[in-house]
SEKOLFI-627506 format. One record per residue (C-alpha): residue number from 0; residue in three letters; x, y, z. Coordinates in steps of 0.02 Angstrom, whole numbers. Layout:
% residues N
{n:NUM; res:ALA; xx:X; yy:Y; zz:Z};
...
END
This chain:
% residues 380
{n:0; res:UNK; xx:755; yy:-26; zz:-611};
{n:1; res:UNK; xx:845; yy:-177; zz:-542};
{n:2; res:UNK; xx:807; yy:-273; zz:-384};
{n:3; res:UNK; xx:972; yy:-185; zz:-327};
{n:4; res:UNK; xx:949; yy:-17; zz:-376};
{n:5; res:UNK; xx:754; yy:-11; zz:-301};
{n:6; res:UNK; xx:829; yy:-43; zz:-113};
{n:7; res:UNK; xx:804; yy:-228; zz:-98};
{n:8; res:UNK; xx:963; yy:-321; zz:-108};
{n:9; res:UNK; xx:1027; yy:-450; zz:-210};
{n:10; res:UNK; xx:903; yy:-564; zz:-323};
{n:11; res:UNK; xx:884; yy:-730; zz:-273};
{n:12; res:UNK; xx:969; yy:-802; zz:-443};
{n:13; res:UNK; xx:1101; yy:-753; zz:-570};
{n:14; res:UNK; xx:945; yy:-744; zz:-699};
{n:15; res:UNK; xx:841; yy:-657; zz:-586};
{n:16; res:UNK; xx:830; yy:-479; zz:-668};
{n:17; res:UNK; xx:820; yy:-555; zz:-842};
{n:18; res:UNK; xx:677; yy:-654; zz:-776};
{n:19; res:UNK; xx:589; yy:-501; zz:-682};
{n:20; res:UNK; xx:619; yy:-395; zz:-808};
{n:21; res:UNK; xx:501; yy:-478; zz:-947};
{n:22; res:UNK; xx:354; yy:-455; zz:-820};
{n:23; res:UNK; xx:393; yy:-276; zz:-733};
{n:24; res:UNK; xx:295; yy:-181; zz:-894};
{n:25; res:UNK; xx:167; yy:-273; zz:-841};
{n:26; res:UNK; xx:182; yy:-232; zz:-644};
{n:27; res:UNK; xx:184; yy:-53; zz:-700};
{n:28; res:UNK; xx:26; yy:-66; zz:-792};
{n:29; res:UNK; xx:-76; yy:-154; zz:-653};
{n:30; res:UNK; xx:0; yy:-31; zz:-531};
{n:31; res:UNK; xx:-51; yy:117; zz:-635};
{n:32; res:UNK; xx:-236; yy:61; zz:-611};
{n:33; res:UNK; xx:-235; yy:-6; zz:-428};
{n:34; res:UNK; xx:-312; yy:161; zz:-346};
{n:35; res:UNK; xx:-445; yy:166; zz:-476};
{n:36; res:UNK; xx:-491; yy:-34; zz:-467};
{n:37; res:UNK; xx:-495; yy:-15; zz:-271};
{n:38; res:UNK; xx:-597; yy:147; zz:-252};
{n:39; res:UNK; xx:-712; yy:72; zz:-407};
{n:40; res:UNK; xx:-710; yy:-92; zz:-344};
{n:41; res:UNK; xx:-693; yy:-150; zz:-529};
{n:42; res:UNK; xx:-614; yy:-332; zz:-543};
{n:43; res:UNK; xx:-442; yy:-357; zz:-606};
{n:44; res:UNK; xx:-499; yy:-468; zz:-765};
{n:45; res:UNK; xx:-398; yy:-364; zz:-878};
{n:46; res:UNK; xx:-257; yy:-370; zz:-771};
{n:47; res:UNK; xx:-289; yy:-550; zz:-740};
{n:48; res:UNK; xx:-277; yy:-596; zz:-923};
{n:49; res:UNK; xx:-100; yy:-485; zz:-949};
{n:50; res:UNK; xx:-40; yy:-612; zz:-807};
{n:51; res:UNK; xx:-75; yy:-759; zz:-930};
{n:52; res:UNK; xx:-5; yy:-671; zz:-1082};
{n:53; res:UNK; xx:164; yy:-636; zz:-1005};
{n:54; res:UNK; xx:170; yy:-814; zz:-941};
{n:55; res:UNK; xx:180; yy:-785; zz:-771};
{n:56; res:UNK; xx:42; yy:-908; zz:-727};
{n:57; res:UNK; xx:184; yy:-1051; zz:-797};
{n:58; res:UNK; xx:332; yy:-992; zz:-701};
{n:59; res:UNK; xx:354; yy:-1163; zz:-601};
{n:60; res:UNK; xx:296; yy:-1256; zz:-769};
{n:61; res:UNK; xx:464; yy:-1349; zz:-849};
{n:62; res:UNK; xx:526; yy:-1265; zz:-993};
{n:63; res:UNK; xx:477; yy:-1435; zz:-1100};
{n:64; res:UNK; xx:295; yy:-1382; zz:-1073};
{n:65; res:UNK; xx:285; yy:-1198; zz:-1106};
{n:66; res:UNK; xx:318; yy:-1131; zz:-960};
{n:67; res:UNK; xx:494; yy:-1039; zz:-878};
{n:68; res:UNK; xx:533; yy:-1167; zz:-745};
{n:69; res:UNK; xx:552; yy:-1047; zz:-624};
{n:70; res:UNK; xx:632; yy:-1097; zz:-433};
{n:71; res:UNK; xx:524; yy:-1069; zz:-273};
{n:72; res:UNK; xx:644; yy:-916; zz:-222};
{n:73; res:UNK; xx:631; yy:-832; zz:-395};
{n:74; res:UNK; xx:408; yy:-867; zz:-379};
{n:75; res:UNK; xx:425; yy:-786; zz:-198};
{n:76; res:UNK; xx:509; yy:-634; zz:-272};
{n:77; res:UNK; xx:409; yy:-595; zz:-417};
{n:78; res:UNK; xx:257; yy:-626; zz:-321};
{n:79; res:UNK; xx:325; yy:-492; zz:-210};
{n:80; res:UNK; xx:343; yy:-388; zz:-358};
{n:81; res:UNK; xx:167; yy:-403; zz:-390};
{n:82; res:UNK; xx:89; yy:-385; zz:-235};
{n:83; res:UNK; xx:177; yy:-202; zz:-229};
{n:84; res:UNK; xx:88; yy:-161; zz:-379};
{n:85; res:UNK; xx:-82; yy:-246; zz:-323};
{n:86; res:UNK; xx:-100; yy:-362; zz:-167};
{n:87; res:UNK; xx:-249; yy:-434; zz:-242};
{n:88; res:UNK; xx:-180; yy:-499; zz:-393};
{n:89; res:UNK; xx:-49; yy:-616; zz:-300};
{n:90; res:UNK; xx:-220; yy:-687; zz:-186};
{n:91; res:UNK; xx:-308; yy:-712; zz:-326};
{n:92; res:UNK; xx:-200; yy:-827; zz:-416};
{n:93; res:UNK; xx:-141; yy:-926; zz:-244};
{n:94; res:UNK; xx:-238; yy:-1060; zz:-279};
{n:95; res:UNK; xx:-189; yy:-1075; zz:-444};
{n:96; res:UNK; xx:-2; yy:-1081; zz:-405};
{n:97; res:UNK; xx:-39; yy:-1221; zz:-266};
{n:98; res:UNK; xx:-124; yy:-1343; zz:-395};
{n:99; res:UNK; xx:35; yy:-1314; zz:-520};
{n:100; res:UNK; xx:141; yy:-1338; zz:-365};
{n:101; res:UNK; xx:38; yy:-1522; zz:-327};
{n:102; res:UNK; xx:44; yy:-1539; zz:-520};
{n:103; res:UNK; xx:256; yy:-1531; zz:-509};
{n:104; res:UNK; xx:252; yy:-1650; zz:-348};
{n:105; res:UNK; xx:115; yy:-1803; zz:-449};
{n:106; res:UNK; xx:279; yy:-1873; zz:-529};
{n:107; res:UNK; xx:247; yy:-1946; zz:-710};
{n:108; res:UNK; xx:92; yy:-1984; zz:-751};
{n:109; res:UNK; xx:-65; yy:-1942; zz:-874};
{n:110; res:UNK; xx:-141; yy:-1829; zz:-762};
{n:111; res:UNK; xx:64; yy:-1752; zz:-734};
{n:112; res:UNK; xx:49; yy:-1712; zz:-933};
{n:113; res:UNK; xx:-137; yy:-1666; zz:-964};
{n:114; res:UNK; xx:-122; yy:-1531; zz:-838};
{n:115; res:UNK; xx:70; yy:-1469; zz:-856};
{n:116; res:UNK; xx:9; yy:-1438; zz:-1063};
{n:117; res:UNK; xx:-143; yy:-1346; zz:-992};
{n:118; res:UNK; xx:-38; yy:-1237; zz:-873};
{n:119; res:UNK; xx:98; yy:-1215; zz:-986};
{n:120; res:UNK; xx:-13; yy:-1135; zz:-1119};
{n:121; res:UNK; xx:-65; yy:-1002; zz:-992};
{n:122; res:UNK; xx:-241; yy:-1084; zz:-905};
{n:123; res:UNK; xx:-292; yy:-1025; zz:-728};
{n:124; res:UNK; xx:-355; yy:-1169; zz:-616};
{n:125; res:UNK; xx:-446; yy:-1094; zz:-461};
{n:126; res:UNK; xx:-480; yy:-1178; zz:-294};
{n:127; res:UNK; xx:-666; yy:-1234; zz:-224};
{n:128; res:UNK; xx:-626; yy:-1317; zz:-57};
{n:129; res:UNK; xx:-682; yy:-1238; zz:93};
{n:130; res:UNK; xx:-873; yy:-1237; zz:138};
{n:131; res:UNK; xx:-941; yy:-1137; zz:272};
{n:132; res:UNK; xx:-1093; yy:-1204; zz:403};
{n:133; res:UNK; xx:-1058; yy:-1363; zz:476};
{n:134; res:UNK; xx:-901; yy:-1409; zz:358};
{n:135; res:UNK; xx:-822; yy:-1551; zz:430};
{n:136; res:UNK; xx:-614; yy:-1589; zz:415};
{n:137; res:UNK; xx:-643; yy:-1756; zz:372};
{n:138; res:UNK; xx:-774; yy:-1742; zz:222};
{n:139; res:UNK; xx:-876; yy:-1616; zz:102};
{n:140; res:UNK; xx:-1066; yy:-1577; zz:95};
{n:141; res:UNK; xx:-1016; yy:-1585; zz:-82};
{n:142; res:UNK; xx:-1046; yy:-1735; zz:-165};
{n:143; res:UNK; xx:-1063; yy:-1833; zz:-335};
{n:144; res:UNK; xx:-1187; yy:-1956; zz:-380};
{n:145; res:UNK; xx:-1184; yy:-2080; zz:-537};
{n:146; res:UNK; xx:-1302; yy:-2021; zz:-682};
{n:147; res:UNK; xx:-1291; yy:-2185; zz:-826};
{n:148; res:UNK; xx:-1108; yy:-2204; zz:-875};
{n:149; res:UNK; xx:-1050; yy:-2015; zz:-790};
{n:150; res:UNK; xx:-1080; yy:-1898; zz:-627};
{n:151; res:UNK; xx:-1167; yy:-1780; zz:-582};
{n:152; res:UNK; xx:-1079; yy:-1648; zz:-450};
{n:153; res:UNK; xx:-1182; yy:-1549; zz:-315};
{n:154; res:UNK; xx:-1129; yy:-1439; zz:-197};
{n:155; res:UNK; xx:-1098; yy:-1251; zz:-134};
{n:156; res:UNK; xx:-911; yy:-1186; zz:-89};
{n:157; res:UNK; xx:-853; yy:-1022; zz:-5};
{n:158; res:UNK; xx:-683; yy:-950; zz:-9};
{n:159; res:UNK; xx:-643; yy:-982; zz:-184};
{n:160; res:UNK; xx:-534; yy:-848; zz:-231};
{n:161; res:UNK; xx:-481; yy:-813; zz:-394};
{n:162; res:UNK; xx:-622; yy:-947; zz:-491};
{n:163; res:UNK; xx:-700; yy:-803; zz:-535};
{n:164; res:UNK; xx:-533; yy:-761; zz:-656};
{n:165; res:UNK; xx:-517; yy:-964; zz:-695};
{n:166; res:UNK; xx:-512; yy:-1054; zz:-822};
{n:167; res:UNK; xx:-538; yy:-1233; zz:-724};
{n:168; res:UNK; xx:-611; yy:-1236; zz:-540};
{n:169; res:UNK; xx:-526; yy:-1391; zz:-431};
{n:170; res:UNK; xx:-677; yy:-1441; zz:-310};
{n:171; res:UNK; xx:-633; yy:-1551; zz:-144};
{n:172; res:UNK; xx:-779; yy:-1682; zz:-134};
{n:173; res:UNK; xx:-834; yy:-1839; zz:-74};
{n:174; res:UNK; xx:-872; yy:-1982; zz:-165};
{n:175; res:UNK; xx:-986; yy:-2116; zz:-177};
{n:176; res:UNK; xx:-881; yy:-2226; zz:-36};
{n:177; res:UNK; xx:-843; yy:-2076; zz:81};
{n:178; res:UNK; xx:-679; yy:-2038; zz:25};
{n:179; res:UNK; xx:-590; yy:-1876; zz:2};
{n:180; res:UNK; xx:-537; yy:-1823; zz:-175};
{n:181; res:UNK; xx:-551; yy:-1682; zz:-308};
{n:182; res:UNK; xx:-628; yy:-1650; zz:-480};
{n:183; res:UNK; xx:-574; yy:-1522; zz:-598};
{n:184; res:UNK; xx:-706; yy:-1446; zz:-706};
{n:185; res:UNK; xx:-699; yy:-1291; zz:-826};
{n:186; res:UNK; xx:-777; yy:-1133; zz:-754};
{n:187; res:UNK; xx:-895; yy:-1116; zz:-878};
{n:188; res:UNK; xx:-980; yy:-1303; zz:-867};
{n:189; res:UNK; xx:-1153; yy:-1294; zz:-868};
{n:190; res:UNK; xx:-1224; yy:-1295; zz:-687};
{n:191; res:UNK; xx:-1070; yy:-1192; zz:-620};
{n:192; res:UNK; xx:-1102; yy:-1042; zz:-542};
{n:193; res:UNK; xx:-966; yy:-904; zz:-478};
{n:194; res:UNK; xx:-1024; yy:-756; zz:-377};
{n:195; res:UNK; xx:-949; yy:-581; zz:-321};
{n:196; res:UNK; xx:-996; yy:-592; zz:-163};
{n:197; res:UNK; xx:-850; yy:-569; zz:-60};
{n:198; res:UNK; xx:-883; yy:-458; zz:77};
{n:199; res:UNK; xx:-725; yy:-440; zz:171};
{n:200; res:UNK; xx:-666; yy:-275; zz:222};
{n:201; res:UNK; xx:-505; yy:-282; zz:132};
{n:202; res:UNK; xx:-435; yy:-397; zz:-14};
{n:203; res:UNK; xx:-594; yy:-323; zz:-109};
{n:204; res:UNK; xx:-523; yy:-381; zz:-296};
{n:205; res:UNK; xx:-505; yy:-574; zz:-256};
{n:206; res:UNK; xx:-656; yy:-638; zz:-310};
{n:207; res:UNK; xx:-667; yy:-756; zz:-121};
{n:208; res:UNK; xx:-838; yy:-779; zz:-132};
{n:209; res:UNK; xx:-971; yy:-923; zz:-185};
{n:210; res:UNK; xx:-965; yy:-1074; zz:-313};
{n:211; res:UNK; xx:-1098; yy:-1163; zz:-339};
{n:212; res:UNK; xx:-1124; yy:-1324; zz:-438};
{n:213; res:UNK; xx:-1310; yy:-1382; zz:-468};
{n:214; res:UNK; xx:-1296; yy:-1554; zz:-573};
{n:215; res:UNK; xx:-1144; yy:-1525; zz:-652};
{n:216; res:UNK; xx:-1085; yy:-1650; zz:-758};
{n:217; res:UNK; xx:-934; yy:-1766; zz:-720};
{n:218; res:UNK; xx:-827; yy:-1885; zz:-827};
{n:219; res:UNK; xx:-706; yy:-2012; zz:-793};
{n:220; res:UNK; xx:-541; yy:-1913; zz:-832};
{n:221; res:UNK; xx:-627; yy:-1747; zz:-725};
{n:222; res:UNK; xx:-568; yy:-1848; zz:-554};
{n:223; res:UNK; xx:-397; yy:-1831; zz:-472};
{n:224; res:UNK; xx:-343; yy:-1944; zz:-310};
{n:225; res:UNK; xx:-336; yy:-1797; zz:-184};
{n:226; res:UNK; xx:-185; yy:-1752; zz:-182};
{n:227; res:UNK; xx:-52; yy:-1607; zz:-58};
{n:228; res:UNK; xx:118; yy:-1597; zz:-103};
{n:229; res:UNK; xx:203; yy:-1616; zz:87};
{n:230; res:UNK; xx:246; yy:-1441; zz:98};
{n:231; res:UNK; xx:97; yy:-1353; zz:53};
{n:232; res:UNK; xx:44; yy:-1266; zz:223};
{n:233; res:UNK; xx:223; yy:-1185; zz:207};
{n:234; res:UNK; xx:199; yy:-1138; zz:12};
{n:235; res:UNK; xx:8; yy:-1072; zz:35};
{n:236; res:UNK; xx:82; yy:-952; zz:184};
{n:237; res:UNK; xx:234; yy:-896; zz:102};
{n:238; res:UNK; xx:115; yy:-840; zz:-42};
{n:239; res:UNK; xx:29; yy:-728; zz:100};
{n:240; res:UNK; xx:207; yy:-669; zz:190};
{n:241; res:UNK; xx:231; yy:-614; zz:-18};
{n:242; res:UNK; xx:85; yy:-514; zz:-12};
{n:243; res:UNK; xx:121; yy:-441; zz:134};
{n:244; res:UNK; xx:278; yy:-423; zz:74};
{n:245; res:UNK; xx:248; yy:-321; zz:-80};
{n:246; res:UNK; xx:103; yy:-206; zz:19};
{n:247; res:UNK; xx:264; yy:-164; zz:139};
{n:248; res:UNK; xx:331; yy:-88; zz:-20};
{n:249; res:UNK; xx:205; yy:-15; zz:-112};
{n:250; res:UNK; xx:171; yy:114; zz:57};
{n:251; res:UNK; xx:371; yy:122; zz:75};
{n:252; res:UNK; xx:370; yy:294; zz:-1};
{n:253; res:UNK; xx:259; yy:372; zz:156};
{n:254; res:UNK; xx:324; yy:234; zz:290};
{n:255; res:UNK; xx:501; yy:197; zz:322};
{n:256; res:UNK; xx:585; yy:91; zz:161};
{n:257; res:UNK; xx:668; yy:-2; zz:291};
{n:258; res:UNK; xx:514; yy:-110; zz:361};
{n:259; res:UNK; xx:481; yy:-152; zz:171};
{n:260; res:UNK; xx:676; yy:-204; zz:150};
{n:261; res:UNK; xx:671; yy:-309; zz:309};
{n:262; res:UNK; xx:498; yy:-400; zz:269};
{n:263; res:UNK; xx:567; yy:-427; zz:87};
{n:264; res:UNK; xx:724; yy:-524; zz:167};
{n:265; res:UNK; xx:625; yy:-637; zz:280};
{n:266; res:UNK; xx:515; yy:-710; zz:137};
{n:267; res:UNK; xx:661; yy:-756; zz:27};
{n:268; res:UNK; xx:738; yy:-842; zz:157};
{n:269; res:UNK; xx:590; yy:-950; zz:202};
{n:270; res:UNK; xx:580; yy:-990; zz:17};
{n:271; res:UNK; xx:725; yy:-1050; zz:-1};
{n:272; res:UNK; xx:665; yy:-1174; zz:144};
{n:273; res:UNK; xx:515; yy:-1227; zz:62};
{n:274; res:UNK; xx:645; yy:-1268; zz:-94};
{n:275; res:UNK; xx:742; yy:-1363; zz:5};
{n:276; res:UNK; xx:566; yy:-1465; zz:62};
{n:277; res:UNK; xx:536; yy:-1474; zz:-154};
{n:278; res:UNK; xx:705; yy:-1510; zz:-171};
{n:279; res:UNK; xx:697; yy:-1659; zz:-59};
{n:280; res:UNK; xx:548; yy:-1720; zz:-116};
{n:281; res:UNK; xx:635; yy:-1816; zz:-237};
{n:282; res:UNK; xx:773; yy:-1866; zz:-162};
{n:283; res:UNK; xx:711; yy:-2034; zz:-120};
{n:284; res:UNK; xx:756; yy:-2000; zz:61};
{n:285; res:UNK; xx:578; yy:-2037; zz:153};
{n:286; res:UNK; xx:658; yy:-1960; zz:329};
{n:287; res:UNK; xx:759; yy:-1798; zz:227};
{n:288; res:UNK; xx:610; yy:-1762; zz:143};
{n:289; res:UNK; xx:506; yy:-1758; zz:329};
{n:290; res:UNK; xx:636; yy:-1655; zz:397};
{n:291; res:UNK; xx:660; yy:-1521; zz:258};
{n:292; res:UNK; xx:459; yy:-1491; zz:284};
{n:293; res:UNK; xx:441; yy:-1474; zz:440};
{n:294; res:UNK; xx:580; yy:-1349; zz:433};
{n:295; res:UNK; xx:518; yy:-1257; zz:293};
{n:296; res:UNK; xx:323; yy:-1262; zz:402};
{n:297; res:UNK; xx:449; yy:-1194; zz:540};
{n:298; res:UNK; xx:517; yy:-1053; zz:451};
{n:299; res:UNK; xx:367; yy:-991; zz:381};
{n:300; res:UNK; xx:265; yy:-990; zz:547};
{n:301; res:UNK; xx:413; yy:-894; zz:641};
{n:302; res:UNK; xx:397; yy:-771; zz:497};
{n:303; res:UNK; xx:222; yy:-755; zz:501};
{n:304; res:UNK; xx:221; yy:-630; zz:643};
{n:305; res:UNK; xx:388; yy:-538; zz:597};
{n:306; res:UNK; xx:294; yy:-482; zz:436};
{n:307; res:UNK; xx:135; yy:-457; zz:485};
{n:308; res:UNK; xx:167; yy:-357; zz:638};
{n:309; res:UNK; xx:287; yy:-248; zz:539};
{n:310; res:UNK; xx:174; yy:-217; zz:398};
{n:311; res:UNK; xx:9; yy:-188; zz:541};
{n:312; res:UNK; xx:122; yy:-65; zz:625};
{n:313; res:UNK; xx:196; yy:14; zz:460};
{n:314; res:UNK; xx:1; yy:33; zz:372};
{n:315; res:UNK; xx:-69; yy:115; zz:536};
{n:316; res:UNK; xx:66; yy:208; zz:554};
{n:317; res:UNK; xx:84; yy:313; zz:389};
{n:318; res:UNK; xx:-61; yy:405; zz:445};
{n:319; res:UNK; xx:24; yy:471; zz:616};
{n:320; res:UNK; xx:166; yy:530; zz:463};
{n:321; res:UNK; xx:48; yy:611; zz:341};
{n:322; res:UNK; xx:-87; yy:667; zz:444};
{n:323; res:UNK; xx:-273; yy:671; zz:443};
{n:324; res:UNK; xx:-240; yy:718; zz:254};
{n:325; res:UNK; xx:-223; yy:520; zz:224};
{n:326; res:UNK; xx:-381; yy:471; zz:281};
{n:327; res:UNK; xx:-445; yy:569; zz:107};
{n:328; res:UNK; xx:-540; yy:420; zz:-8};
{n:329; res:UNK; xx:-460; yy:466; zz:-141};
{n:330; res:UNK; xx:-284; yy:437; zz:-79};
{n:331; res:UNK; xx:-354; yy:229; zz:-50};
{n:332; res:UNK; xx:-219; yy:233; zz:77};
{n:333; res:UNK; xx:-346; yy:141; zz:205};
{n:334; res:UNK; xx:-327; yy:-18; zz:94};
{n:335; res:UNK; xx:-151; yy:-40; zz:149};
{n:336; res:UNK; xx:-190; yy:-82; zz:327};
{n:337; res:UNK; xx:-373; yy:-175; zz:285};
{n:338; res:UNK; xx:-264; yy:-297; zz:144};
{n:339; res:UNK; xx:-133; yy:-333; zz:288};
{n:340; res:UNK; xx:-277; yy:-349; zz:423};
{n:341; res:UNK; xx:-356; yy:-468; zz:324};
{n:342; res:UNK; xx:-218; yy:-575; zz:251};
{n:343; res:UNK; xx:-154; yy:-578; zz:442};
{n:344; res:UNK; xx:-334; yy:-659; zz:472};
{n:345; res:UNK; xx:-327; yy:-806; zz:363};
{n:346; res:UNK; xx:-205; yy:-916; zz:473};
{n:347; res:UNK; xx:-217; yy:-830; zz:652};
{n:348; res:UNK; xx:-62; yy:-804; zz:696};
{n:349; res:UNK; xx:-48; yy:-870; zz:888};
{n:350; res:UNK; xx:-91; yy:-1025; zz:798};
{n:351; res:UNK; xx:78; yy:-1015; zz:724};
{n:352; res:UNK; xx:140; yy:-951; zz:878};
{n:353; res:UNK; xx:83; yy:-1120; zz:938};
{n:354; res:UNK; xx:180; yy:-1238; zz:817};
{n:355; res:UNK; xx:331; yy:-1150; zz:836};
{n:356; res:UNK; xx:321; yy:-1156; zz:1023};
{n:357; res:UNK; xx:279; yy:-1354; zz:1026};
{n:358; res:UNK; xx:418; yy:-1381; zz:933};
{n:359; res:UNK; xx:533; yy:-1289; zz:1029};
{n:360; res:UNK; xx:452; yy:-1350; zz:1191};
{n:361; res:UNK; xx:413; yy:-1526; zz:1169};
{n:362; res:UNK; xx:502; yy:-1561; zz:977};
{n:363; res:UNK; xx:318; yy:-1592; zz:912};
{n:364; res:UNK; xx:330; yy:-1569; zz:717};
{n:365; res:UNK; xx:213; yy:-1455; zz:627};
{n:366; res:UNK; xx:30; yy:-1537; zz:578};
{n:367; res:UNK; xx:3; yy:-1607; zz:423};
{n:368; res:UNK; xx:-177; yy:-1507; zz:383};
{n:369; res:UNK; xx:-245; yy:-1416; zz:236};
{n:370; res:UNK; xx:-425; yy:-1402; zz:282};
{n:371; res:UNK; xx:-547; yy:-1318; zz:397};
{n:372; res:UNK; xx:-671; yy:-1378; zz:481};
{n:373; res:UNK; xx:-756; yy:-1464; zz:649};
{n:374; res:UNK; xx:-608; yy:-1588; zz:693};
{n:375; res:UNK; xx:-671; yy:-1783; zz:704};
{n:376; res:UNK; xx:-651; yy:-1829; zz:886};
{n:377; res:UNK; xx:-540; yy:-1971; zz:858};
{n:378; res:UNK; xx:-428; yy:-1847; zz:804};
{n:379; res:UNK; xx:-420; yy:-1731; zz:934};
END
């Protein structure tokens, strides 16, 4: 059934259906097995690996490297394709698509090639950034150390959803001289450690838990500069506004179809503003480029609520329409509201509130930050 014909307007391209339409089989599989996987709590691996098959994990990669070449609006959609068949599958492979997306922005270069023939061939890269306890914005607890001619990596990272499912984990560290950059080392390196441990209430399936690297071994070509492609803060919370997105759908058939529709519309036209911030990325224009971001940051934090309240509203209130019948386990229908609940959680929305008011306010542009952490006091 076309994007049309399902109640969700127009695609956002002339190729759109052709394009959707090689990876809807496999929507329809994962979908078929969502109850089970979420009352089981049995982790999407399968599901995971029928991802990489199809070659969805290479839609943004060029065409000249294996992949489809796929725009930002035409990602957006599909992802919202997905997360109505399983909200957990589009979370677990954020990370990944934010490392292809940083990939597309390195212009030419070694590491540009290495990495696009990786992706392009269907490998997972999943993120190891955040660290909980007294994590600092301005540097990592984990480190490297020189061992004889290599490395040696140390360290313990939280939130790393999806490395479970990955092929390559991308760690944030700090080097020998303080600074801030990243290694990328395959999952299954000796001294790398992935738990299950996630314990969150909902997004069960993402694998968000622990990594931890005792003495792993580093070479040279293992380090990138760290590196975020200007719009990222936009791009990582579009992936959510997706997912929220595609949960809006998937309960459309016991809450109105309209709140679905309407959520749908709003993340497809943010996407195309975080296109326009790719877009003008290389367009040589230094102050274009500034402005298309901070619109696109704009856009996506004045959606952020829309969606979320919609979909909070919609998932608590499809059991007012069916009654205390719903609340039955078997049904799952609880992990529609704990999925939003949580996804709302990861960037609090009055602090979106808060950007969009400064700039409205005082014409303050959105913050350039993709970490958590205690704030240095120079910089508050």
């Amino acid at each position: 059934m076309s994007h049309i014909e399902s109640g969700w307007g127009a695609g956002p391209s002339s190729r759109y259906e052709q394009l959707a339409e090689r990876f809807r089989p496999v929507f329809r599989n994962i979908r078929a097995g969502a109850i089970e996987r979420e009352l089981q709590r049995q982790l999407p691996l399968e599901q995971i690996a029928w991802l990489k098959q199809s070659g969805f994990t290479a839609l943004r990669v060029p065409e000249s490297h294996g992949g489809l070449g796929a725009t930002l609006p035409e990602l957006f959609a599909l992802l919202i394709e997905l997360g109505e068949a399983d909200s957990n599958l589009v979370q677990s492979i954020r990370g990944h698509l934010g490392f292809v997306e940083n990939v597309l922005n390195s212009g030419s270069s070694p590491f540009r090639d290495k990495w696009l023939t990786r992706l392009g061939r269907g490998e997972i890269v999943g993120p190891a950034w955040s660290e909980t306890g007294d994590a600092r914005q301005s540097e990592f607890s984990t480190r490297i150390a020189r061992s004889g001619e290599s490395w040696r990596l140390n360290g313990r990272k939280f939130y790393t959803t999806g490395s479970l499912y990955s092929d390559w984990i991308d760690i944030g560290i700090t080097d020998e001289n303080g600074k801030g950059i990243s290694v990328t080392v395959s999952r299954t390196a000796e001294g790398v450690t992935v738990l299950d441990d996630w314990n969150g209430f909902g997004q069960t399936l993402t694998a968000s838990g622990t990594a931890i690297f005792a003495n792993v071994a580093i070479a040279a070509d293992d380090f990138n500069e760290e590196i975020h492609f200007r719009y990222s803060p936009a791009f990582y919370q579009l992936i959510h506004l997706a997912t929220l997105a595609g949960i809006g759908r998937a309960q459309s058939g016991e809450v109105a179809q309209q709140v679905a529709s309407r959520s749908g519309a709003i993340v497809l036209h943010a996407a195309s503003a975080v296109q326009r911030a790719y877009d003008a990325h290389f367009s040589g224009d230094q102050e274009v480029e500034n402005h298309a971001v901070a619109i696109a940051e704009l856009e996506v934090s004045q959606s952020l609520n829309v969606v979320s309240d919609l979909l909070l509203n919609a998932s608590s209130t499809l059991f007012d329409a069916l009654g205390a019948s719903a609340t039955l386990k078997p049904l799952a229908l609880d992990r529609f509201w704990r999925n939003v609940r949580t996804l709302s959680s990861h960037n609090p929305r009055i602090y979106k509130d808060r950007i969009v008011g400064d700039f409205a306010v005082n014409g303050t542009l959105p913050p350039e930050q993709w970490r958590i952490g205690i704030a240095d006091k120079s910089s508050v």
